[in-house]
GUTOR-165578 format. One record per residue: residue number from 1; residue in three letters; x, y, z of N, C-alpha, C in turn. Coordinates in pm, 1 decimal. Atoms other than C-alpha are relative to their C-alpha. Example, Ala and Ser with C-alpha at 12.3 -4.5 7.8 and 13.67 -1.06 7.14 Angstrom:
2
[r 1 "ala" [89.0 -119.0 0.0] [1230.0 -450.0 780.0] [90.0 120.0 0.0]]
[r 2 "ser" [-82.0 -119.0 -6.0] [1367.0 -106.0 714.0] [-77.0 109.0 73.0]]
END
This chain:
72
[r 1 "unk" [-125.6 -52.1 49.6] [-733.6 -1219.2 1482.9] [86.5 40.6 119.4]]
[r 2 "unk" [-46.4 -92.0 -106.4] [-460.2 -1152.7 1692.9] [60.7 85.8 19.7]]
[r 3 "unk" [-136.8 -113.2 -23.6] [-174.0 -892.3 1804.5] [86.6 29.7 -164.1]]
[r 4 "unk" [-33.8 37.6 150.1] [11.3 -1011.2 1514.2] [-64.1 40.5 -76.3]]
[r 5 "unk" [57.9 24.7 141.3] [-191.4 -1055.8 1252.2] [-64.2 173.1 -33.9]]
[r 6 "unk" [59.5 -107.8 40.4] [-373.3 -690.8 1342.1] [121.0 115.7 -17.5]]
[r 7 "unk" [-90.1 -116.2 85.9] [-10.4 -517.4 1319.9] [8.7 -37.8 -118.0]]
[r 8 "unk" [-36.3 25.6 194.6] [51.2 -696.9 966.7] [-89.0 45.4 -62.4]]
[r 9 "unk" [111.6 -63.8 22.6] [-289.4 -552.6 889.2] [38.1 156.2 -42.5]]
[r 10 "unk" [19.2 -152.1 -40.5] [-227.3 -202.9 1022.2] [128.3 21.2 -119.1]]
[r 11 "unk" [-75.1 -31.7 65.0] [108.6 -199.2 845.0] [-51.9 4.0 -207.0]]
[r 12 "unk" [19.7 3.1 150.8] [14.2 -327.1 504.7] [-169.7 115.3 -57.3]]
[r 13 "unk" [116.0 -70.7 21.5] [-323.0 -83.6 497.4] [106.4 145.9 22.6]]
[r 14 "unk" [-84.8 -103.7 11.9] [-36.9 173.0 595.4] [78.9 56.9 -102.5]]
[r 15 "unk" [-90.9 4.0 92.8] [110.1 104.2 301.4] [-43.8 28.7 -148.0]]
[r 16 "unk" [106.1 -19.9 104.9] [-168.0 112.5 62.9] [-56.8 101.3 4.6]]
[r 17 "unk" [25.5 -189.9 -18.8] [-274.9 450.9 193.8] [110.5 74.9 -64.3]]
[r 18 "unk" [-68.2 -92.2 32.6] [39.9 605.9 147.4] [56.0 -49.4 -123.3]]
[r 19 "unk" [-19.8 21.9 190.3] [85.9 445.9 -232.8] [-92.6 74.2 -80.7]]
[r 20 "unk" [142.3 -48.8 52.4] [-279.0 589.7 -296.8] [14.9 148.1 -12.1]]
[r 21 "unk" [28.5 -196.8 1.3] [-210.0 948.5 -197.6] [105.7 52.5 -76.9]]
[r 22 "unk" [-97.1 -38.1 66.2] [110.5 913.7 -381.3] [-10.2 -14.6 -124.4]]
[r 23 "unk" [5.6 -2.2 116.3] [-10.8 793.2 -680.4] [-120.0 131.6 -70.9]]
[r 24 "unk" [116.5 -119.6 42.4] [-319.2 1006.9 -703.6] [95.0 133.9 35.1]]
[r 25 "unk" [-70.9 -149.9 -38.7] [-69.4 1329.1 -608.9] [93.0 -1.2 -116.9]]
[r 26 "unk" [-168.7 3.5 91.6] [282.4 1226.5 -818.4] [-44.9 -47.7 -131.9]]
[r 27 "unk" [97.5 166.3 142.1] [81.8 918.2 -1068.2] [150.4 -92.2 40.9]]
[r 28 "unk" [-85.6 115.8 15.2] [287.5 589.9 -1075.1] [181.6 16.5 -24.7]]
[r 29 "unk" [-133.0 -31.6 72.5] [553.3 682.1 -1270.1] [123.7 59.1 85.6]]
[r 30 "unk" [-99.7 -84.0 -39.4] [693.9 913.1 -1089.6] [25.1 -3.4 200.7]]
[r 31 "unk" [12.3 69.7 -147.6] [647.5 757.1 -721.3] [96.3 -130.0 32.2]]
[r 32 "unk" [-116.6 68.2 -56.2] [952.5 551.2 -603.5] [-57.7 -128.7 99.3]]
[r 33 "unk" [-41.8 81.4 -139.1] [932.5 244.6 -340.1] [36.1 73.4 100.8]]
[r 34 "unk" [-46.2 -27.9 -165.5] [1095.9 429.3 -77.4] [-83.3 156.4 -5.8]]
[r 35 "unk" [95.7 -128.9 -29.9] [886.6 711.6 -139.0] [-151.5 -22.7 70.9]]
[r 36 "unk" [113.5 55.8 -158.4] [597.9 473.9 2.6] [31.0 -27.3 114.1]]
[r 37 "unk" [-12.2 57.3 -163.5] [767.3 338.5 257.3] [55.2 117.6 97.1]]
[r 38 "unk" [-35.0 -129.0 -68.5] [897.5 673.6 367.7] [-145.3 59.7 65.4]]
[r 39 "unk" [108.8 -40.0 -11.8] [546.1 816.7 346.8] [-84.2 -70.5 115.7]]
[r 40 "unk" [62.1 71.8 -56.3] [413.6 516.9 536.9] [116.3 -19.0 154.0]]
[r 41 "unk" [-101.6 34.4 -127.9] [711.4 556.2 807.7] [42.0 -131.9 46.8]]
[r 42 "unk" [-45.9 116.6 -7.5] [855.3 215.9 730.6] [150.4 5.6 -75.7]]
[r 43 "unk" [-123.1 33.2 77.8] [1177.3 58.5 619.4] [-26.7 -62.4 -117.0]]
[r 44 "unk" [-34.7 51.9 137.9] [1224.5 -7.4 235.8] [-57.9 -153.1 11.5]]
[r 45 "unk" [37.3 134.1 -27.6] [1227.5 -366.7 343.7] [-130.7 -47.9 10.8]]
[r 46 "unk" [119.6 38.1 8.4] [904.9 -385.4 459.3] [-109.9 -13.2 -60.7]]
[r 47 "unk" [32.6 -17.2 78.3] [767.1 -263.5 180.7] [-34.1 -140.0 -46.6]]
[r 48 "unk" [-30.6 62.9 96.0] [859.8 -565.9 -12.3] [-52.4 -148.7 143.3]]
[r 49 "unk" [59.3 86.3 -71.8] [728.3 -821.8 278.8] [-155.9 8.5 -32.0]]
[r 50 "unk" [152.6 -33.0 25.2] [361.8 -680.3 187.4] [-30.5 -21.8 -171.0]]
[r 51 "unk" [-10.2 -62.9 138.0] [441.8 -626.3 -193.3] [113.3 -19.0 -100.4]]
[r 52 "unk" [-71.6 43.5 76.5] [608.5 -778.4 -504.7] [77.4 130.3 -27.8]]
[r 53 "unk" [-39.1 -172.2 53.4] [660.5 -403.2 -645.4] [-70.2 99.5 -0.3]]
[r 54 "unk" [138.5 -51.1 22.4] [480.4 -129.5 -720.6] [-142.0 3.9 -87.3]]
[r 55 "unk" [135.4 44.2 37.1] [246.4 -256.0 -925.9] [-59.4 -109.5 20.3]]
[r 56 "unk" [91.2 134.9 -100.0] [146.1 -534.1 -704.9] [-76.4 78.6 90.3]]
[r 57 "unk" [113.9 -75.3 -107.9] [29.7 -262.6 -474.9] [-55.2 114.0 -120.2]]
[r 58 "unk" [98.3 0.0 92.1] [-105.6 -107.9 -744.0] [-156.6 -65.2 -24.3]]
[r 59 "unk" [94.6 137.1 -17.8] [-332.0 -414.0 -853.5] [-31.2 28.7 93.0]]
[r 60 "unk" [85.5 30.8 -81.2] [-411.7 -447.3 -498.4] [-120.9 160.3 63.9]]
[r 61 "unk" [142.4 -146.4 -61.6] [-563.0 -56.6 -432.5] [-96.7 -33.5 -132.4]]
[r 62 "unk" [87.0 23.2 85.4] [-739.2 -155.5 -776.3] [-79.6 -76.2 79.3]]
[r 63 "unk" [127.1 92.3 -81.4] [-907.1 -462.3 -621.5] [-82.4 0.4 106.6]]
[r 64 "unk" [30.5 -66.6 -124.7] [-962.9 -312.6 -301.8] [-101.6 123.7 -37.5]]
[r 65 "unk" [44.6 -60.7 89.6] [-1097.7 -14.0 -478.9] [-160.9 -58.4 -55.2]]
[r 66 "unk" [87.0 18.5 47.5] [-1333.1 -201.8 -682.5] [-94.9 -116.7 97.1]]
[r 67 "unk" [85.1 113.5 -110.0] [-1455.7 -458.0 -369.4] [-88.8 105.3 47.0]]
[r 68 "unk" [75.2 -86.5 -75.4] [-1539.9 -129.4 -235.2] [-152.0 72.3 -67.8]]
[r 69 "unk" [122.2 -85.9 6.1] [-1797.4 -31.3 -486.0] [-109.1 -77.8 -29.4]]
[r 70 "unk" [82.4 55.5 2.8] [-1957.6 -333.7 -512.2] [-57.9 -48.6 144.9]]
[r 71 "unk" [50.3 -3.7 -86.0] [-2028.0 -334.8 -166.3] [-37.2 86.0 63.7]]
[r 72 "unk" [145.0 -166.4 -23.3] [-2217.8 -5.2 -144.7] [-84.8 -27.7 82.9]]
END
């Protein structure tokens, strides 16, 4: 992997953290787009380079989530 690929990494895991602590803190509903990308110290924009909406990153802390407990 290189330079690249491990910031697009770092960013989009940046991004999924700070959706996670926002949804588990606020819930869905009430958690904005720019309230992740704020949280995650990004521009709006970038958001949406990683992520259809918020329930694409949704879905993906689900799947992520559940990879994690089958690999215990």
């Amino acid at each position: 992997m290189g330079k690249l690929d491990d910031k697009k990494k770092q960013k989009r895991d940046s991004l999924l953290m700070a959706a996670f602590a926002l949804f588990t803190q606020k819930g869905i509903n009430d958690t904005s787009i720019s309230d992740i990308a704020k949280k995650a110290n990004m521009a709006k924009g970038t958001f949406y380079l990683y992520f259809k909406d918020k329930f694409d990153i949704r879905d993906q802390l689900i799947a992520r989530q559940a990879l994690s407990l089958i690999h215990i």
